[in-house]
C-alpha positions as CSV (number, residue, x, y, z in Angstrom):
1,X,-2.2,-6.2,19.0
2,X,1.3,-4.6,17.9
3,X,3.3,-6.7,15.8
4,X,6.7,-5.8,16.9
5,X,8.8,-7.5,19.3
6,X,10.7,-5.6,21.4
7,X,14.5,-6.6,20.1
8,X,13.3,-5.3,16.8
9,X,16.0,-2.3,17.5
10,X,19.1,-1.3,19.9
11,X,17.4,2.5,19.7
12,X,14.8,3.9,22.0
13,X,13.9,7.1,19.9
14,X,11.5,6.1,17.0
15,X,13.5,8.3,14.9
16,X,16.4,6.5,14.9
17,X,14.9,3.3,14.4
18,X,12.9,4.3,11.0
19,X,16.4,5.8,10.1
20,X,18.0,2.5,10.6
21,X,15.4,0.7,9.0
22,X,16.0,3.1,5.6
23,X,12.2,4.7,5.5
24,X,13.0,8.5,5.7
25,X,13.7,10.1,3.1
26,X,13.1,13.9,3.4
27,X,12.6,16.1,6.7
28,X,11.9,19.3,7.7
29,X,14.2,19.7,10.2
30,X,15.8,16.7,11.1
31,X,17.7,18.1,14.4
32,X,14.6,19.2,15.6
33,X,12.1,16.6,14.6
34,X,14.4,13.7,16.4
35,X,14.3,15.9,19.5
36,X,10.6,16.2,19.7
37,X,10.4,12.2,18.7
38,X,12.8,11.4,21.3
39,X,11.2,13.7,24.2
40,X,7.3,13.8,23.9
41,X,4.8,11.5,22.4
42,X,3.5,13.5,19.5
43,X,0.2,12.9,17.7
44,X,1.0,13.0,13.3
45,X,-1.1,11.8,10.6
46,X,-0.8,10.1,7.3
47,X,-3.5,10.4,5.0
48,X,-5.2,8.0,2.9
49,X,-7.8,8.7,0.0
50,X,-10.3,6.3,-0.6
51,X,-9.7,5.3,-4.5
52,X,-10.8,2.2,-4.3
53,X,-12.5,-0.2,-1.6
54,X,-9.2,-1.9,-0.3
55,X,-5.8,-1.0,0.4
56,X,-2.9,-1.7,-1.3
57,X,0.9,-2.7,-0.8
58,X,1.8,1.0,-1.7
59,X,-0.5,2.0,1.3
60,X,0.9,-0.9,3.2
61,X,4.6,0.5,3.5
62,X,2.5,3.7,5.4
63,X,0.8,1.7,8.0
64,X,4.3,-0.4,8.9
65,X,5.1,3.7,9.7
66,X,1.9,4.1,11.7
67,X,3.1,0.6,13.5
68,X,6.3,1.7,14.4
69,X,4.9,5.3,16.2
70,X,2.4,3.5,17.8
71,X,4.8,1.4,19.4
72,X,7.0,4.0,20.5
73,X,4.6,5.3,22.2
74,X,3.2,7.7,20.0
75,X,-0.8,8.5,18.4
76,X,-1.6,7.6,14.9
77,X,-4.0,9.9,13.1
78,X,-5.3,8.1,10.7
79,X,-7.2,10.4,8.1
80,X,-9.3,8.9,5.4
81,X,-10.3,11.7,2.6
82,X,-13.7,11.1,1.8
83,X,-13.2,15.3,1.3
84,X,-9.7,15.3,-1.1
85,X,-11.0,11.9,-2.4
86,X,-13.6,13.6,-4.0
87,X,-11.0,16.2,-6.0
88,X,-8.0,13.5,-6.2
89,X,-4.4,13.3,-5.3
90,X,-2.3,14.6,-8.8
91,X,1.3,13.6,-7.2
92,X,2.7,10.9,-8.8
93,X,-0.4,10.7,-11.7
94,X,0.4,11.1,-15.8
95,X,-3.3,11.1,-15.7
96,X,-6.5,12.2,-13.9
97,X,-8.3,10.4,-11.4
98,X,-11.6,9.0,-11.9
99,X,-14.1,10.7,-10.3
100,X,-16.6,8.7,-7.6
101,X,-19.9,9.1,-6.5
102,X,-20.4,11.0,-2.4
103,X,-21.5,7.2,-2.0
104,X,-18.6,5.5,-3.1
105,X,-16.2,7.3,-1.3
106,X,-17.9,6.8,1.7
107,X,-18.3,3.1,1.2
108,X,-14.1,3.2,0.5
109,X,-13.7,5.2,3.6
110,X,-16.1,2.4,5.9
111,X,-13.6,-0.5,3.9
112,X,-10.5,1.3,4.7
113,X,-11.3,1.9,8.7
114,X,-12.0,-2.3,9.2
115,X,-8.1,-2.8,7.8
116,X,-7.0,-0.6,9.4
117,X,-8.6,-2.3,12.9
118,X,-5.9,-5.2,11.6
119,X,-2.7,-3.0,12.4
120,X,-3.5,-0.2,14.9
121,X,-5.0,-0.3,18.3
122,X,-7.3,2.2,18.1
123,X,-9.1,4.7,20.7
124,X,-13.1,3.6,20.1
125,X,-14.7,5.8,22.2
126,X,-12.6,9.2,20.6
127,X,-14.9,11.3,18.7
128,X,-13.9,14.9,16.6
129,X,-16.7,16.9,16.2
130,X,-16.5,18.1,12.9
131,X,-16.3,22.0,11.8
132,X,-19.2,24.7,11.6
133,X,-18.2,25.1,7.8
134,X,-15.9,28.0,8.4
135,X,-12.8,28.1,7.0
136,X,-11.8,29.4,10.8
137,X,-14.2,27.7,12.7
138,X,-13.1,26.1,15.9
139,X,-13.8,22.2,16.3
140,X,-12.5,19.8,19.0
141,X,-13.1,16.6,20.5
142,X,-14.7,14.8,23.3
143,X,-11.6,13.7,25.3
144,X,-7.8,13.0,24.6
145,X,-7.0,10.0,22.7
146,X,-5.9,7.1,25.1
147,X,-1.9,7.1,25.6
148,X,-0.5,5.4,22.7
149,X,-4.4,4.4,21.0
150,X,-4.6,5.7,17.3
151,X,-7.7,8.1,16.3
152,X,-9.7,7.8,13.0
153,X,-10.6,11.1,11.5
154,X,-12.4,11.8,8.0
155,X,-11.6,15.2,6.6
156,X,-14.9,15.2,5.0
157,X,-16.2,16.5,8.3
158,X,-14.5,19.7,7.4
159,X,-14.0,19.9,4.2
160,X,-17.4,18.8,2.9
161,X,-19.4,22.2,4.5
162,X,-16.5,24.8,3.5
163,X,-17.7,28.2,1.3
164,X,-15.4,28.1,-1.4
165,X,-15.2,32.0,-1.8
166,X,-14.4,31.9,2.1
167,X,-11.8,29.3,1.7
168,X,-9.8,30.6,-1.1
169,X,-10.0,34.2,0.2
170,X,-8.7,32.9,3.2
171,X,-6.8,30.3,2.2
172,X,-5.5,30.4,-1.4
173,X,-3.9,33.9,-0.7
174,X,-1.2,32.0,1.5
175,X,-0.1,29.9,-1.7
176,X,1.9,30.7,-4.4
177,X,1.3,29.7,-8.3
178,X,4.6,30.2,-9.2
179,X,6.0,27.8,-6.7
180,X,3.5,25.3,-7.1
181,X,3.9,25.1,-10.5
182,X,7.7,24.3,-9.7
183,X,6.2,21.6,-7.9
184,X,7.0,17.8,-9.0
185,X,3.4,16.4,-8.4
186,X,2.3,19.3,-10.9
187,X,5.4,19.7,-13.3
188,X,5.0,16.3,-14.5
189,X,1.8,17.0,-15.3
190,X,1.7,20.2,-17.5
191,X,2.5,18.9,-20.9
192,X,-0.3,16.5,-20.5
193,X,-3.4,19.0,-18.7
194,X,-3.5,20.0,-15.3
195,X,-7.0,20.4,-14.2
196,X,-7.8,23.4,-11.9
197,X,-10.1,20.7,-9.9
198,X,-6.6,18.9,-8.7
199,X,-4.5,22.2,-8.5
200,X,-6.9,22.9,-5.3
201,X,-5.6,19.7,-3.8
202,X,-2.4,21.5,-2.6
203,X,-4.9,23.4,-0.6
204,X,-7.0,21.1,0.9
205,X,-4.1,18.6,2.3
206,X,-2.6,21.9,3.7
207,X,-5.6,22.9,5.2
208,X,-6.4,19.5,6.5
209,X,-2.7,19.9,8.3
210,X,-3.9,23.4,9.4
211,X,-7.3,21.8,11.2
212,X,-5.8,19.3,12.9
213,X,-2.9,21.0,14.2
214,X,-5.5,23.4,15.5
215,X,-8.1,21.6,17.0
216,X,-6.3,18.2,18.3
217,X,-2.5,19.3,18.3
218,X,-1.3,17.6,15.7
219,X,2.3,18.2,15.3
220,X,3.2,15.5,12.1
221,X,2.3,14.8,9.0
222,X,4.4,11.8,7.2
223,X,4.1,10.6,3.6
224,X,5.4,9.4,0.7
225,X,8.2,10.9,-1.0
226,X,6.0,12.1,-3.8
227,X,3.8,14.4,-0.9
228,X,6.6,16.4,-0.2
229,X,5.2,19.5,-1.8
230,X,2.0,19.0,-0.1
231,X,3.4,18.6,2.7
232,X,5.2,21.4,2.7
233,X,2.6,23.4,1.8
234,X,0.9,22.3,5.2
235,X,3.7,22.9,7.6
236,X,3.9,26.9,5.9
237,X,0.3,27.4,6.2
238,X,0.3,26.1,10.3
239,X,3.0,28.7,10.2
240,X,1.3,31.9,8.8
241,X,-2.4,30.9,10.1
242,X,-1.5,29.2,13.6
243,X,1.7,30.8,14.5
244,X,2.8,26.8,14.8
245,X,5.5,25.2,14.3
246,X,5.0,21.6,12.9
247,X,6.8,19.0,11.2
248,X,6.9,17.1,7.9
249,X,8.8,13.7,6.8
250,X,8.8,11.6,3.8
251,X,9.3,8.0,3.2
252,X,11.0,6.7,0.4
253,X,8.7,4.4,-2.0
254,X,9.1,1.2,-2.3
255,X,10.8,0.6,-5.6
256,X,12.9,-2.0,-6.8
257,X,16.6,-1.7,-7.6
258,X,15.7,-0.6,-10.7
259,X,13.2,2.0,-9.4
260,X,10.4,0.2,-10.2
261,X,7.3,1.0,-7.8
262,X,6.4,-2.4,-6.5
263,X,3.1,-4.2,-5.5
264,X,2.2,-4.4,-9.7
265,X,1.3,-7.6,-10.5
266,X,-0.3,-8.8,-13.7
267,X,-3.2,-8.9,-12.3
268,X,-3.0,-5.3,-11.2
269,X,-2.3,-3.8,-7.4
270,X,-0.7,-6.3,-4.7
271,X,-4.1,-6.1,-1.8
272,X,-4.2,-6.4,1.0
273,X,-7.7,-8.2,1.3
274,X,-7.7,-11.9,0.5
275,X,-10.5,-11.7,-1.8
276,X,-8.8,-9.5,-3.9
277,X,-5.1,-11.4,-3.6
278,X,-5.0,-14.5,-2.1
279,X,-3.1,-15.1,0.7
280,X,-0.9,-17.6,-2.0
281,X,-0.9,-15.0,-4.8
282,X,0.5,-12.7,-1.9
283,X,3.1,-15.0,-1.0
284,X,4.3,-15.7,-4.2
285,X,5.0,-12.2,-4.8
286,X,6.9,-11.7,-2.2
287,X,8.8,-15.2,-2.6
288,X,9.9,-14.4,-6.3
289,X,11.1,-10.8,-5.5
290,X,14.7,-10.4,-7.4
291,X,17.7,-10.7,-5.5
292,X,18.9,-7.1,-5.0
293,X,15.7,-6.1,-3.4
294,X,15.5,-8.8,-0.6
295,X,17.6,-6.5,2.0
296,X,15.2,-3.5,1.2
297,X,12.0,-5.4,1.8
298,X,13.2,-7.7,5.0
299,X,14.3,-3.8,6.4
300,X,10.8,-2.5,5.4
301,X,8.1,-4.6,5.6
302,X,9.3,-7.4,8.4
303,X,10.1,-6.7,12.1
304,X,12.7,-8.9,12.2
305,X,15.4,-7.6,14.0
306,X,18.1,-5.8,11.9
307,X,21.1,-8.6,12.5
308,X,18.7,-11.5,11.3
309,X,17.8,-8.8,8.1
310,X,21.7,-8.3,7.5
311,X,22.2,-12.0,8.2
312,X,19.3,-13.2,5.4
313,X,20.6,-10.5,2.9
314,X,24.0,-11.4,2.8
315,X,23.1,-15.3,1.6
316,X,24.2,-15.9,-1.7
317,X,22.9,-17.8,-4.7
318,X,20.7,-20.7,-4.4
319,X,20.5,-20.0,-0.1
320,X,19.1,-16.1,-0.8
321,X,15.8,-18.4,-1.6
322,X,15.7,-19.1,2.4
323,X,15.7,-15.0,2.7
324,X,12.9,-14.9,0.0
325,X,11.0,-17.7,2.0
326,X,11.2,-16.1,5.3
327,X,10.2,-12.6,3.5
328,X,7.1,-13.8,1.9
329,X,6.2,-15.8,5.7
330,X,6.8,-12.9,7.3
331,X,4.8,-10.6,5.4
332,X,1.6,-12.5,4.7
333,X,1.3,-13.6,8.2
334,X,1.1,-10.2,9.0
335,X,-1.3,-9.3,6.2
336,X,-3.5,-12.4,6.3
337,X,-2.0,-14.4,9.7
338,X,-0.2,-17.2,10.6
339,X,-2.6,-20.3,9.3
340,X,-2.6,-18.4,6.1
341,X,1.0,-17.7,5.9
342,X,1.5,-21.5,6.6
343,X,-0.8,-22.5,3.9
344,X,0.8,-20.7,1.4
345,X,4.1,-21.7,2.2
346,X,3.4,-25.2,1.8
347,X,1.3,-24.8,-1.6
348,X,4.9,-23.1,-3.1
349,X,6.5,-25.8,-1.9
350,X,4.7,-28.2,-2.7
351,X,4.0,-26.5,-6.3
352,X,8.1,-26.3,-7.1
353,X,9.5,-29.5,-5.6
354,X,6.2,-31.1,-7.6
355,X,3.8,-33.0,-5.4
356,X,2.3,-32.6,-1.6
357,X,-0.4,-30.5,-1.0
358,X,-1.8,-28.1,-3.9
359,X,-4.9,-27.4,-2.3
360,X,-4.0,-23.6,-1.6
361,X,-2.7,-22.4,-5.2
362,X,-4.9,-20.3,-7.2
363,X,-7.9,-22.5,-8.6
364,X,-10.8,-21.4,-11.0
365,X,-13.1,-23.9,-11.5
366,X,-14.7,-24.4,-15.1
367,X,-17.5,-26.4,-17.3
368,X,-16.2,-29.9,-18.1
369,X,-18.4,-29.1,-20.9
370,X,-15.6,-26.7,-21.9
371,X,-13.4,-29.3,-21.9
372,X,-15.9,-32.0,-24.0
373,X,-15.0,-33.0,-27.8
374,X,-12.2,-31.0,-29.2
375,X,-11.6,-29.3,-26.0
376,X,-10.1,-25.4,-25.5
377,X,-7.2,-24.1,-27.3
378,X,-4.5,-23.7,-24.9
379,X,-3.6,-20.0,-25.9
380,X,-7.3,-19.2,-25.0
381,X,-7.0,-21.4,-21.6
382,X,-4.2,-19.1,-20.3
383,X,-5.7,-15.9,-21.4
384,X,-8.9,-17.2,-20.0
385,X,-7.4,-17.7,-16.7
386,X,-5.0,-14.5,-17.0
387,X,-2.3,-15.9,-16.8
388,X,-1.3,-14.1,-20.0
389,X,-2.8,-10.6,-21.5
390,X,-3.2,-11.7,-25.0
391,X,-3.1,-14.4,-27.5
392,X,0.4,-13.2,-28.4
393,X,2.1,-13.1,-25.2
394,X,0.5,-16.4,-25.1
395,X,2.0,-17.9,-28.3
396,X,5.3,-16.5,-27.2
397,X,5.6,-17.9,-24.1
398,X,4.7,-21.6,-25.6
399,X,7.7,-21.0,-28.0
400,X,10.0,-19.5,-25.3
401,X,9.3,-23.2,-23.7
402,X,7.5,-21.5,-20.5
403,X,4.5,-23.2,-20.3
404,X,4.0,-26.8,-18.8
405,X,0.7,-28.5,-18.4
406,X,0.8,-31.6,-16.1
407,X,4.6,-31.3,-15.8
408,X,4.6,-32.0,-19.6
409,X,6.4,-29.1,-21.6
410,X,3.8,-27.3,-24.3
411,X,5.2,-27.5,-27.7
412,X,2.6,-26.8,-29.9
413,X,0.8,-23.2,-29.7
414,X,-2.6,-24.8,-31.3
415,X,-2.5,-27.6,-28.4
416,X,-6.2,-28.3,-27.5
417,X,-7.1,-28.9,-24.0
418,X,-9.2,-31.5,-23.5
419,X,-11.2,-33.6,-20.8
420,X,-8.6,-36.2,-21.0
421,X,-5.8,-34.7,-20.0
422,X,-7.4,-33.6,-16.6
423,X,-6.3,-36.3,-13.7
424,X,-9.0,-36.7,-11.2
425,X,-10.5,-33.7,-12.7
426,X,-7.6,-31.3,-11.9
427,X,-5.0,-29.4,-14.4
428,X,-2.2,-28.5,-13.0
429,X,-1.1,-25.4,-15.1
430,X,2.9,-23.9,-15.1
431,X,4.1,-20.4,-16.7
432,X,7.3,-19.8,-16.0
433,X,9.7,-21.1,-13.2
434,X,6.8,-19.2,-10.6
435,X,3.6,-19.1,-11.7
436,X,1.4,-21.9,-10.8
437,X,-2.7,-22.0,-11.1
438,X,-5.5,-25.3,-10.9
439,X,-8.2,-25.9,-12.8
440,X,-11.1,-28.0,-11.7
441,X,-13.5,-29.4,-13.6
């Protein structure tokens, strides 16, 4: 099932090939943590809170992580919080999450597990079997994972039947207010309300580090750069509780060169499920990224070997477009597979050099009575279809000359759309040099 190819570094240790590939950002101790990489096969977890029903392009950058370990030889713990998802994650929030039904989390958690079955070979048969409810309580599972198979845990199982006044008796004495508070994933949040619902959630990612360090070994916990308190929190708390020492390392976000967090488009998040981002939407994104950021996203989210990345990056002008093209391929093949990947690729083309087959860009199909007598102002057309947020974005992009219908140039902001200008009942809508969208009537 693994994705990479074995040339896709010179290094054995798994260290040195993250490293190389320009993911780690922060360590614990970085002597130590390559040694352990480098001579056992260690089992570390990422965690992922189930906020909505599909991952995302931000989550993505995690399970390219998870991909490399695996590979390497070591076991993926994959941990869904259908506990902390019920709190929420503050780090790298101006606001508070919504809160979700017991059933909606649990219906995230079920969504997130089947993607996951995309990227990681997991250990079926593996079971944990859960806590008694105390905050000490032994747990354990029925066998070791199978060399190299990942393991899917929910920290429900242990969170969900704690005593509070147990846990922060036992617990919150370990943890400090006054460093917490010097904490980014809180300090950005003070002069806009903290809740004392998410200041627990230092505590319960700690704890969940405690648990499985105790009860299945774990001896990692990796995350993004903005779960470095948490983290941190975790690896002290193994320390006073367990007498353990384990390890934490963070990932740098992907961000553009301007330190923009990508995967925003303006439809909202990037998924990674084709009903929610089509496999050409997908591409796209990846197709149009800007210059400066195509070495950062060949290094990170392809397993192309690191001369083809430095080879692709260092193209110039109008020939970075073959970098941008192999980027988007490479990607959306893995996210959506090869007959996908190839359809997209030939709907861009076929979209920009005008002609060949446009049966794969985005398409909404509408009313032809819509379309009947004096037809649909063009303004409401493109908001309709989202392709802009507002009338006035619409009416500026018309005057800025960036929007095209049937290869013809929109002058006129008060254009009406009308049945006649469909050919064999198909639009063919422009906005911009890369946006592209159908309608069908």
């Amino acid at each position: 099932m693994n994705f990479i190819p074995d040339n896709v570094s010179k290094y054995d240790n798994v260290y040195d090939v993250l490293k190389e590939r320009g993911f780690i950002e922060q360590c614990t101790n970085e002597e130590e943590v390559r040694e352990l990489l480098g001579k056992e096969k260690i089992k570390f977890y990422i965690g992922f809170d189930p906020t909505a029903d599909c991952l995302h392009v931000g989550h993505f950058m995690q399970v390219i992580i998870m991909m490399y370990m695996q590979k390497y030889g070591h076991t993926p713990i994959v941990l869904i919080g259908g506990g902390t998802g019920m709190v929420g994650d503050p780090s790298g929030r101006s606001d508070m999450r919504q809160m979700m039904t017991p059933e909606t989390v649990q219906e995230n958690c079920n969504a997130f597990k089947k993607l996951f079955d995309k990227f990681l070979d997991f250990d079926e048969e593996w079971v944990y079997t859960g806590g008694d409810g105390r905050t000490f309580g032994k747990a354990s599972a029925n066998k070791e994972p199978d060399p190299g198979k990942a393991i899917c845990l929910n920290n429900a199982s242990w969170l969900m039947n704690l005593n509070y006044v147990e846990f922060i008796r036992d617990i919150g004495r370990h943890f400090s207010v006054n460093n917490m508070l010097r904490a980014e994933c809180f300090k950005q949040r003070l002069e806009k309300g903290l809740s004392f619902l998410e200041f627990n959630y230092m505590l319960m990612q700690s704890y969940d580090f405690m648990v499985m360090a105790r009860d299945i070994d774990c001896k990692m916990q990796f995350g993004g750069n903005d779960q470095w308190s948490n983290i941190l929190g975790g690896v002290d708390l193994c320390r006073r509780e367990l007498d353990k020492q384990v390890y934490g390392m963070t990932f740098s976000l992907l961000t553009t060169s301007e330190g923009i967090k990508m995967g925003k488009t303006q439809k909202g998040a990037l998924w990674l499920e084709a009903g929610k981002t089509s496999p050409y939407e997908f591409y796209q994104y990846w197709r149009n990224v800007a210059d400066p950021d195509v070495n950062k996203c060949l290094r990170m989210l392809t397993f192309l070997p690191m001369e083809e990345v430095e080879q692709l990056s260092s193209l110039k002008d109008q020939e970075i477009n073959k970098a941008k093209e192999v980027l988007a391929f490479e990607v959306t093949k893995m996210v959506h597979g090869e007959e996908e990947a190839v359809k997209a690729q030939e709907a861009a083309r076929a979209a920009f050099s005008g002609g060949g087959d446009l049966s794969n860009i985005p398409t909404t199909r509408m009313s032809a009575s819509d379309f009947e007598g004096e037809g649909m102002g063009v303004v409401t057309l493109i908001k309709t279809l989202k392709l802009v947020p507002s009338n006035g974005e619409g009416f500026r992009t018309i005057e800025g000359g960036g929007l095209l219908i049937n290869d013809e140039k929109v002058t006129n902001p008060k254009m009406m759309v009308t049945k006649e200008l469909f050919k064999d009942g198909i639009l063919i809508i422009k906005k911009g040099k890369k946006t592209f969208h159908k309608v069908e009537i």
